[in-house]
N, C-alpha and C positions, 0 to 999 in steps of 0.2 A: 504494500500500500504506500503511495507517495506522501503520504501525512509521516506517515512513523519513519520511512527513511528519509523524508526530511528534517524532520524537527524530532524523530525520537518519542520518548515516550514521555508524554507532561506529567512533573512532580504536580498532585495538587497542594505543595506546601512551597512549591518555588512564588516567591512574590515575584517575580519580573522572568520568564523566560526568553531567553536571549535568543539570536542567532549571530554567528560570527560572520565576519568581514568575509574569508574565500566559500563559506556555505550561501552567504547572501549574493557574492558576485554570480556564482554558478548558477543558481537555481534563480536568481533575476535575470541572466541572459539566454538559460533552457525554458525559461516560461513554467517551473515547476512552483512558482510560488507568485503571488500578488505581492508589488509593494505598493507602501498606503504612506505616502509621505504626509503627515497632520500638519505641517507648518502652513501660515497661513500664503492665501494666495501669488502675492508677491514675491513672497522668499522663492515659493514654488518656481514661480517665473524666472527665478536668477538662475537657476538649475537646479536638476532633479537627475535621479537614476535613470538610465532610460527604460521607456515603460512603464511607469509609476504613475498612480493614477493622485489626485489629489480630494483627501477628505480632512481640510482644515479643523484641528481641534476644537478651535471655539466655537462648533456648530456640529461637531460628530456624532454623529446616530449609529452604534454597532450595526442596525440593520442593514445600512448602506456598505457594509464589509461585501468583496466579492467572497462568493460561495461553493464557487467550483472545485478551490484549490489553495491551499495554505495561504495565510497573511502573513508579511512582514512588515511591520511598522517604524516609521524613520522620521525623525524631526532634525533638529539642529545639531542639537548635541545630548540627546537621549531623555530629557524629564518630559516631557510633551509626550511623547512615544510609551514611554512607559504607562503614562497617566490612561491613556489610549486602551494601553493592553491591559490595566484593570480595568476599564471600562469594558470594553470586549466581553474579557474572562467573566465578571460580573453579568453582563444578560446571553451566557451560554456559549461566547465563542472560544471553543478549545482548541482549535488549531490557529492561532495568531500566536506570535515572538516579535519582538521589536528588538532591534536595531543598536545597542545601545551607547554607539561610535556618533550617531546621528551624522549627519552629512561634512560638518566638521572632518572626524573621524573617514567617512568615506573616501574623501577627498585628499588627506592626509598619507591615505594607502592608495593615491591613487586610482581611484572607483571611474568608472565610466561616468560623465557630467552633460545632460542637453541643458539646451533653454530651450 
């Protein structure tokens, strides 16, 4: 199943499940997982992962998660994202991990960058 060899098996006593840098480059350029960049629109605009869709935190509704296929959540530099993925975890979504490099971090290791 691509949930569990993606992300593994969820502690439910992890407060913030992660994904790392070369599991988020991979499985965001195989298309085996959704990124969900929360920051708000503009940051968005400066650059984003490619393929990363945007649901800004200060209006995010877990319902609006895609559903096909694992979440990864990415903000700036990880507390947004986090905040994200209790919310998520909180109305039922188990296969979300956020990011917790946030794009800082991405870009730092060199991650792929659009606008």
């Amino acid at each position: 199943m691509i949930l569990s060899r993606l992300f593994g098996k969820l502690d439910a006593s992890a407060a913030a499940p992660e994904i790392g840098h070369d599991e988020l480059a991979r499985a965001s350029r195989d298309g085996s997982c959704a990124v969900v960049d929360v920051r708000e629109p503009h940051e968005f605009a400066a650059g984003h992962i490619p393929g990363a869709i945007n649901l800004p935190l200060s209006r995010f509704r877990p319902d609006q998660l895609p559903k096909d296929k694992p979440v990864a959540l990415i903000c700036l530099g990880g507390k947004r994202s986090e905040a994200a993925l209790r919310h998520a975890h909180s109305a039922g979504h188990a296969d979300v991990r956020h990011y917790p490099g946030g794009m800082n971090g991405w870009r730092a290791l060199c991650g792929d960058v659009v606008r």
